[in-house]
Steps between C-alpha positions, in 0.01 A plus 500: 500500500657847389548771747241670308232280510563425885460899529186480311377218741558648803323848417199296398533290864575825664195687359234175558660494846428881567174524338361152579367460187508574116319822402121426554268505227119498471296428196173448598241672293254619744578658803329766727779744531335774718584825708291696811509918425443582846322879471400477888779696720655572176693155499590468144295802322445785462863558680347801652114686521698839434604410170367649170308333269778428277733396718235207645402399106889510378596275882234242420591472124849470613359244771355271227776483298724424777276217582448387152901456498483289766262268313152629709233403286208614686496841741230448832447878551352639821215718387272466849721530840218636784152512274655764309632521095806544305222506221238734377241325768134558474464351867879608687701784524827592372761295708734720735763289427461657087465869573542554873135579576218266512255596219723741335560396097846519344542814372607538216234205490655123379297216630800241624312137440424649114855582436661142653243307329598690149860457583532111646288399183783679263748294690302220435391418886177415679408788768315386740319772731543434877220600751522498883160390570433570849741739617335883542734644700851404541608691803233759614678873512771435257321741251112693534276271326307579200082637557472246251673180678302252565527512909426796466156495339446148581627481870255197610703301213772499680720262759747687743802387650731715685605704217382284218181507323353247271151441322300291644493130292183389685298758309355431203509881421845475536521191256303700232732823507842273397293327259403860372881627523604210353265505221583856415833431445469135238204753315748810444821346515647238261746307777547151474410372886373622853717428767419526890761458746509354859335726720193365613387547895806642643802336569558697877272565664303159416115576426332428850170666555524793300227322228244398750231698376579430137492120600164569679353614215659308195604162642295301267447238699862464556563349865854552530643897482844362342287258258315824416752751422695256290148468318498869447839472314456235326143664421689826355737319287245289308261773399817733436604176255145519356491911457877448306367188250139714438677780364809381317547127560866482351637722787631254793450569855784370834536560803821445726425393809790467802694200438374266782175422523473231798795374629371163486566454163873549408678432826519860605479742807463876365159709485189341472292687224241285513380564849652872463412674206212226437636429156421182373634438123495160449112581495588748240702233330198193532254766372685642225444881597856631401678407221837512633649436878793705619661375854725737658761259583730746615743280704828331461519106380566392808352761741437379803147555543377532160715317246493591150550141397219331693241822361554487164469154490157517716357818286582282191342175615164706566468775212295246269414724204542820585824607401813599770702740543765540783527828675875552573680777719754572261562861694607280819641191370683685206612770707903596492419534851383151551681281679446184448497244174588789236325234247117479691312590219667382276489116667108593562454609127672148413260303726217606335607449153561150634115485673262401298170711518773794563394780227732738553602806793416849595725719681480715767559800438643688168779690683697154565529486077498900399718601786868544476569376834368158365682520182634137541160313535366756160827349331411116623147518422621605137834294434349214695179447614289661256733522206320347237111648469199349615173541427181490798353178554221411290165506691274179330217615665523829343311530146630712255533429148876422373582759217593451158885415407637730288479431129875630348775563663813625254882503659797760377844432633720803476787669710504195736132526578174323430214694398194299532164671359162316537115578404219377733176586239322382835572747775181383784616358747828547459701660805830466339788281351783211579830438318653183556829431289679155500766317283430311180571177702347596807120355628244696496432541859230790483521439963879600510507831589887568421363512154297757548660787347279792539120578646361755312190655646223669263273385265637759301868434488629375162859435533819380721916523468700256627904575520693146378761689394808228407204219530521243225230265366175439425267569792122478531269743619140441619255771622152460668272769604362497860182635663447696796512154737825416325339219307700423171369473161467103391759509227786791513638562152816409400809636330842357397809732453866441429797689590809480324858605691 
């Protein structure tokens, strides 16, 4: 063996020894790829209340494409914190958080859940709107309250604890306002999903007696108060289900509940949101009232009391049909101030792709990707983890029709670059466009997404350049059109080019 060749060796050893591994690669097809945009508190946007209106619409385009980079393919955006709206509401006022003064419109006026809708869809990504659906009030005298607020002209809707204040779920009026905010929003705004988070009853102080009277008057015949208030969830989330499909059945509707829901049933010891926040969504799950689950498993692998590898595993075994998503705390376990296993999410991304019923991962929040103080995991998630694309699962419950595939498709090569031009005479349907591109001698594996070489959103768009500059061959290019539910066309049209040196 030459010196040279034992050099050779022992950089390869040396690297696989450092690194554990070779370089990880993912080609899976379909995979939820999400993103929380925190607006409550100003987590991740807008980065302050006192900025213009252009600097808030230039931050969040800048946000997108950040997140795009990273391989995001669908944006859950916070447009209801505390029964208020970071939308032109015809129920809520302006959020605080927007303009720093409940009920007071941007000025000069831009309507926030408008603009990221426009923009995520350009970057071809679903944007889901996120609604608190409970909360009113946050922390009573942080800011004067709108006349408008609903404690304020509502006050016998509303639960008080210390300095929190909820609506009441045991209400049916109560249950009939969300389903009116929520409708307002799928009739006015073209997003792709409805997304409540965790906050049920309150997590401290727990619920005790402050419902009595509601329960006096609507138990239905329930017996049991905790029996009865996980009723008036579960209640909430089925005819908010039915409100979404009546209008525009295509958009999907989650929920992501706190990641243990009795400790009975994966081994663990944390927070019991069952008994707690009376959430109960494996009845959500049996009864098909959400169309996607979200756990926030937002725990190390082997955390003591709540172990990312025995959830998962659980959540998986008991999603059935509905499709899941895992809620990960990328801006504590991919924190440079972490401490411990610098590779958490990236072990817990792994595990799922190796779970079956596992449809993909949503992270919490956008700061730990668009941040520069997390410019390592932005880098992994795009050299790594996400660094081929992926599309969002396919929903088979979902009926839409499948558009037409494109009927020509014509390929220039000049300067080093592929210029590929297509017609689609059939535009309905049609959301926009995927180029794949393998070898002459390679299958035709339409699943692998490393030959995926560009998602092109718009039914409108025409064309694509590819840069194979000192690329030799003949390669063949296929391109299928996609609807708004990322469901291909049935046969994507085909192209063979060769490239001389």
């Amino acid at each position: 063996m030459t010196k040279k060749i034992q050099l050779s060796l022992f950089v390869s050893l040396s690297l696989l020894f450092l690194y554990g591994c070779a370089p990880y690669e993912y080609t899976g097809k379909r995979e939820m790829r999400g993103v929380w945009i925190a607006t409550v508190a100003n987590i991740d946007w807008p980065a302050s209340r006192n900025q213009t209106t252009e600097q808030k619409i230039n931050d969040l385009k800048q946000e997108l494409d950040k997140l795009k980079d990273a391989g995001i393919n669908a944006v859950f955006f916070q447009v209801r914190t505390e029964c208020d709206a970071l939308y032109e509401s015809d129920y809520e006022p302006w959020s605080y958080w927007l303009t720093g003064k409940q009920g007071e419109a941007p000025s000069p006026y831009f309507d926030p859940l408008k603009i990221v809708i426009e923009e995520a869809h350009k970057r071809g990504m679903e944007l889901h709107a996120w609604l608190n659906p409970y909360r009113a009030v946050k922390k009573v005298g942080d800011y004067p309250a709108s006349p408008d607020h609903i404690a304020v002209t509502f006050p016998s809707w509303i639960l008080t604890f210390n300095d929190y204040k909820m609506l009441d779920p045991g209400l049916p009026a109560v249950r009939n306002y969300i389903k009116l905010v929520v409708g307002d929003i799928v009739r006015k705004y073209d997003v792709d999903g409805i997304h409540f988070d965790d906050y049920f009853y309150p997590y401290s102080p727990k619920v005790s007696s402050e419902d009595s009277l509601t329960y006096a008057l609507y138990n239905n015949g329930i017996n049991n108060v905790d029996d009865w208030r996980r009723y008036n969830i579960n209640t909430m989330i089925a005819q908010v289900n039915d409100t979404i499909k009546q209008v525009k059945p295509w958009i999907k509707f989650g929920v992501s509940p706190f990641g243990i829901v009795e400790n009975k049933y994966a081994g663990t010891s944390g927070f019991n949101s069952y008994s707690i926040l009376y959430c109960d969504p494996l009845t959500w799950i049996k009864d098909k009232t959400v169309d996607y689950i979200v756990p926030q498993l937002y725990w190390e692998m082997e955390h003591e009391k709540a172990p990312y590898s025995k959830l998962l595993p659980w959540w998986a075994s008991v999603s059935g049909d509905v499709h899941l998503y895992v809620g990960l705390y990328s801006s504590r376990l991919a924190s440079p101030r972490y401490e411990k296993e610098k590779d958490e999410i990236d072990r817990q991304i792994k595990l799922n792709r190796e779970t079956a019923n596992v449809s993909g991962h949503i992270f919490f929040s956008s700061k730990s990707i668009t941040s520069n103080a997390f410019k390592d995991f932005s880098v992994r998630l795009k050299n790594e983890l996400h660094s081929h694309p992926a599309l969002p699962p396919v929903m088979a419950w979902q009926n839409f029709v499948v558009p037409a595939a494109p009927l020509k498709m014509n390929a220039v090569y000049s300067g080093g670059k592929v210029k590929l031009t297509w017609e689609q005479t059939d535009k309905k349907d049609v959301s926009g466009y995927i180029i794949y591109r393998f070898s002459a001698d390679e299958e035709i594996n339409l699943n692998n997404s490393s030959k995926i070489v560009g998602v092109i959103p718009g039914a409108d768009s025409a064309e694509y350049t590819e840069d194979l500059k000192g690329a030799t061959g003949e390669f063949n290019y296929i391109i299928s059109a996609y609807n708004r539910l990322y469901q291909e066309s049935k046969k994507g049209l085909s192209l063979k080019i060769k490239i001389s040196g």
